[in-house]
DOBA-816820 format. One record per residue (C-alpha): x, y, z. Coordinates in steps of 0.25 Angstrom, whole numbers, plus 5000, padded with zeros to 4 digits. Layout:
N
XYZ ...
//
This chain:
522
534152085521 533352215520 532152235528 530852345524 529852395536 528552365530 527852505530 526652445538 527752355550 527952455561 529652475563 529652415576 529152275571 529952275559 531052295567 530752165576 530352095563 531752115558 532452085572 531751945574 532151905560 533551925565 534351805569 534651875584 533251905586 532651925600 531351935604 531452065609 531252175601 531052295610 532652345605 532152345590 530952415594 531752535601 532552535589 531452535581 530652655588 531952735591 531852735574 530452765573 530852875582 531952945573 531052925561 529852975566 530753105572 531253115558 529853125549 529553225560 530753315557 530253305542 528853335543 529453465549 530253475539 529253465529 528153545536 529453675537 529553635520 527953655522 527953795528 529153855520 528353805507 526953865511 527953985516 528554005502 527153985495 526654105504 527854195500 527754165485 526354165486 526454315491 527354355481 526654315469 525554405474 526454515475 527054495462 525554495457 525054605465 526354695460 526054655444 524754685447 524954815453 525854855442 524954835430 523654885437 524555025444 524555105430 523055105430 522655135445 521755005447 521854955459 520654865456 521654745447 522754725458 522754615468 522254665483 523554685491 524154725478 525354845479 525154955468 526355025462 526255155456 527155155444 528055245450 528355145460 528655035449 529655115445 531055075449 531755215452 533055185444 534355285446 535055315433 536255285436 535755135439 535555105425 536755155421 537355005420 536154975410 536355105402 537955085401 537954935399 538454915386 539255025386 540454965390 540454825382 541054685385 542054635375 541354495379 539854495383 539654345385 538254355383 538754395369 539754285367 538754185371 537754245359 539054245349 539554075352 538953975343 539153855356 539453765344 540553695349 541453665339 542653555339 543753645343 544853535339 545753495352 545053615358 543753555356 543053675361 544153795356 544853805342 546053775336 547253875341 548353935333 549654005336 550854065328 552254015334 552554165335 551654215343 552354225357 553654265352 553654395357 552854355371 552854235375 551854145379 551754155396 551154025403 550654025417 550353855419 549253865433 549153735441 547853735448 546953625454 545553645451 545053585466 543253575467 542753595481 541753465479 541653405466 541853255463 542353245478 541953325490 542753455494 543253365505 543653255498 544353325486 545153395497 545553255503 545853195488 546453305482 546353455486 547353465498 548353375492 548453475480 548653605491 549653505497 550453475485 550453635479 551053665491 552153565490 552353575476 552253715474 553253755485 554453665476 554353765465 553953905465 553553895450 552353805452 550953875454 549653825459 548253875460 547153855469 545553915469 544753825480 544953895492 544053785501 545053675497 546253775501 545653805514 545453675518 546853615516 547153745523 546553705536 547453565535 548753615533 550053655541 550553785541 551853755533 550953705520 550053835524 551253925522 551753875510 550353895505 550554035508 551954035501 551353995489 550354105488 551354195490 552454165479 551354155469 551253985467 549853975473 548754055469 547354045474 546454085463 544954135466 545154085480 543554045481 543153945492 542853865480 542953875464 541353935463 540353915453 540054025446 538553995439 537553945453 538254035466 537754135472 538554265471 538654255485 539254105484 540354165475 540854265484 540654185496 541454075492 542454185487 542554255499 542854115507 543954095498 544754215499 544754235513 545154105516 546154145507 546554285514 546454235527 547354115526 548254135514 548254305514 547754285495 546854345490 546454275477 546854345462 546354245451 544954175449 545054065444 543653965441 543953845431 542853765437 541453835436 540553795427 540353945419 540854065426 540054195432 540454345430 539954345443 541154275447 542154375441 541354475447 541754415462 543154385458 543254545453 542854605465 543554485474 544854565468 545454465457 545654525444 545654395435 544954245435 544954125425 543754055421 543553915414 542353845412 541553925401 541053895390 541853825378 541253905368 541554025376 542953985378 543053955363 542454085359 543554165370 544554105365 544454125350 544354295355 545354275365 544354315377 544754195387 545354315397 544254435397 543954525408 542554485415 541754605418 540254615424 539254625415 538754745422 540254815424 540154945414 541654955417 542754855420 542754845435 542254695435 543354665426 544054535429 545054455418 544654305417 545254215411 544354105404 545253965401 544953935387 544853765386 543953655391 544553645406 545353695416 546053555415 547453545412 546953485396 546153605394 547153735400 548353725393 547853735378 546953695369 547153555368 546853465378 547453335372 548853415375 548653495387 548153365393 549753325390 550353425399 549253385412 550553295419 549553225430 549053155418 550453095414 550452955410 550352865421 549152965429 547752955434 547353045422 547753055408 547253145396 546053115391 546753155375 547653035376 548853105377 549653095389 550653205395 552053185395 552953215406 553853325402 555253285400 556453345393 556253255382 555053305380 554853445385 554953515374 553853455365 552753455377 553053615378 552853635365 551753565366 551253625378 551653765374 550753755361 549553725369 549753875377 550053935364 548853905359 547953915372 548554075374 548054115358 546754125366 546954185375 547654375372 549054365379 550054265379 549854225395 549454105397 548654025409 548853865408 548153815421 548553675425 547553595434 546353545435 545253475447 546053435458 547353445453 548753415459 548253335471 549453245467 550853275471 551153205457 550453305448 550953425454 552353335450 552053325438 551153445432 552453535439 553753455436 553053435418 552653585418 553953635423 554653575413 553753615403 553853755408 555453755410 555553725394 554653815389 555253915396 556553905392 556253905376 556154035372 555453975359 554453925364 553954085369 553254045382 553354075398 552653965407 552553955421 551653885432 550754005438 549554035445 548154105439 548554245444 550054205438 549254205424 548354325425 549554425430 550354375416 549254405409 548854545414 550454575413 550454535399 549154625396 549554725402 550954725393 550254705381 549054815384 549154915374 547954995375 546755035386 545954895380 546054755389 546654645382 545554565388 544054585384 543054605395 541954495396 540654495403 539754385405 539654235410 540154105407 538954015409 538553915405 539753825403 539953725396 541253645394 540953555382 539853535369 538553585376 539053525392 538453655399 538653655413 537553725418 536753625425 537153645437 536453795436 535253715442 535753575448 535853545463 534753675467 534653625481 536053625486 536153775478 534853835486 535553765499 536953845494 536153975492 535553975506 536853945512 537454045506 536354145509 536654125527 
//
């Protein structure tokens, strides 16, 4: 039974009146009644610590009231002052007023500073985002099995003189805190896929991996033996593992603080120096919602030379991929030459899911995702299972596959391809990486050895993708212009489907943001 103090029954003889209604009553009651004062006590110490508190609240409030209150009458007094100057009355400004001579309102400006605003436009962006946002209708139409693209197109032909060059990237996208806590996705998940890598990718040097979240990494660190350490190091060294942007985390680039960026940055990479001697060459941000210039800008002068990006706009997407712009140089809007320049890449479809990276069609790539084999936790949401690669069938499920690269490098201005392969939280099980490495091999072993089919695939890492690419530029070069164009602007605000913008969290959660920016400011 539940019992409620009646607000006018002092504590101490409620108390008794529930002890004597107790089987075991006893007629004395001085214990309840130290019990009872000793909470009277507590509670009576802990209205006092809020009345202080609320009378500090009090004080910074008139405080604040005072300070704007001052600096509106500034802000008067100096409007005031300006309009009156001209004419020489002192009799229409406020008393206490500060009068400016016209001379003084004057900011002295050198030349050379507006240099920047005089030359501005005389070094133009093949892409101005600003006017590619004017130029898209955001109509959305039906795409087909690219809902939000277009129908591709290829001629047979069209590799016979080079072939098509396929780098396959296993990654494992892995949030600091999401659905679970940073803690508990590190129990569940995060240190068995560091444990497996290890294992799986000492058995065969072909197999790559690639890892961004440096706060996960450091934290198996600190939990491991030196054996597992060292192979780590090994790893790095022969080129199988590669640490991509190396942040502490995997940072939003819309609400931080400058300062936040390149903090979290700076924790990252010398973790990274001091205990595994890398330095980090690729960026690489699947997961922030719309992607900041400013963010290109840190990665630039943080010494890396290129970066990938995902979640833009689909219009946007749509609109790069008809005029083959999804790999541009990103320069800074205020850069008159090329010195900010950094060559992003921009993943053209819906995700950086396994359905949605190795071409257009989602109902078939999902087919070629081997954790969702019959028989799995997870299967494809298109109805169509994948197949486990067998000789009986190898042949047809490259063609198959094969076609779906084909078509995803027409949008894209050289015949190298990137084909990520991952997701949230991927290859936890030892299982997956069983199966995603033994189906792959024997894909890549048969295409390889048919010299029809006009393609070189491999496993490879981020770094693996963009040095073929800058090789193959650089072979095909032919005069003094980039094959890229050179971009400048944002990509904000994002939204992944019809008019699903995400951009509420712009504003959402203000309290634990102004705590953030406090902190961040000791």
């Amino acid at each position: 039974m539940e019992h409620f103090i009646p607000r006018s029954e002092p504590l101490t003889s409620y108390l008794c009146s529930v002890r004597k209604s107790l089987p075991t009553y006893q007629a004395d009651c001085g214990p309840v009644i130290c019990i009872a004062g000793m909470i009277h006590a507590v509670y009576l110490g802990q209205l006092s610590i809020l009345q202080e508190k609320i009378d500090h609240l009090e004080r910074l409030l008139a405080e604040n009231n005072e300070i704007i209150s001052n600096i509106r009458d500034s802000v008067i007094n100096l409007s005031e002052s300006v309009e009156d100057g001209p004419r020489g009355s002192p009799g229409n400004a406020s008393q206490g007023s500060i009068h400016l001579h016209s001379s003084q309102l004057a900011l002295q400006a050198d030349p050379r500073d507006c240099l920047f605003a005089s030359q501005s436009g005389s070094q133009p962006r093949d892409v101005q985002m600003l006017d590619v946002y004017d130029l898209i209708p955001f109509d959305n139409p039906d795409g087909g099995v690219w809902k939000q693209g277009f129908d591709i197109k290829y001629e047979a032909d069209e590799w016979d003189h080079e072939p098509l060059q396929v780098f396959v990237v296993p990654h494992s996208h892995n949030d600091p805190g999401w659905l679970k806590t940073f803690n508990d996705y590190f129990r569940d998940k995060t240190q068995y896929i560091f444990n497996n890598m290890v294992l799986k990718l000492k058995k065969d040097s072909s197999r790559k991996f690639m890892w961004s979240e440096i706060s996960y990494l450091a934290k198996w660190w600190d939990i491991i033996d030196i054996p597992k350490k060292e192979a780590v190091k090994s790893l790095l060294q022969n080129g199988q593992l590669e640490i991509v942007t190396g942040g502490w985390v995997m940072p939003d680039e819309a609400t931080p603080h400058y300062f936040a960026l390149i903090d979290q940055l700076i924790e990252g990479h010398q973790w990274l120096e001091k205990n595994l001697g890398v330095k980090p060459r690729s960026g690489w941000a699947i997961d922030p919602f719309g992607h900041s210039p400013t963010m290109a800008y840190l990665l630039k002068r943080a010494g890396f030379s290129h970066m990938l990006i995902q979640r833009v706009h689909y219009a946007i997407k749509n609109h790069f991929s008809l005029h083959k712009t999804l790999e541009f140089f990103w320069r800074q809007n205020w850069d008159l030459g090329s010195a900010t320049d950094i060559l992003c890449h921009m993943m053209p479809f819906y995700s950086y899911d396994i359905p949605h990276t190795c071409g257009p069609d989602p109902k078939i790539c999902c087919q070629f995702d081997f954790k969702r084999l019959p028989g799995g936790r997870y299967g494809c949401p298109w109805g169509v299972p994948p197949e486990a690669i067998s000789p009986g069938n190898v042949q047809s499920r490259a063609q198959m596959l094969l076609d779906q690269y084909r078509k995803k490098s027409k949008l894209f201005r050289t015949k190298v391809l990137l084909a990520p392969l991952g997701d949230d939280f991927r290859f936890s099980e030892y299982t997956e990486w069983d199966l995603q490495c033994r189906n792959y091999e024997q894909l890549f072993s048969y295409m390889n050895s048919q010299p029809h089919m006009k393609v070189k695939i491999q496993f490879g890492t981020l770094s693996d993708y963009f040095d073929a690419l800058e090789k193959a530029v650089a072979a095909e070069k032919k005069s003094s212009q980039s094959v890229f164009p050179a971009l400048s602007g944002d990509f904000f605000t994002y939204a992944d489907r019809d008019d699903h913008y995400w951009s509420g969290y712009f504003t959402s959660r203000p309290f634990y943001k102004r705590m953030d920016r406090i902190m961040e400011s000791r």
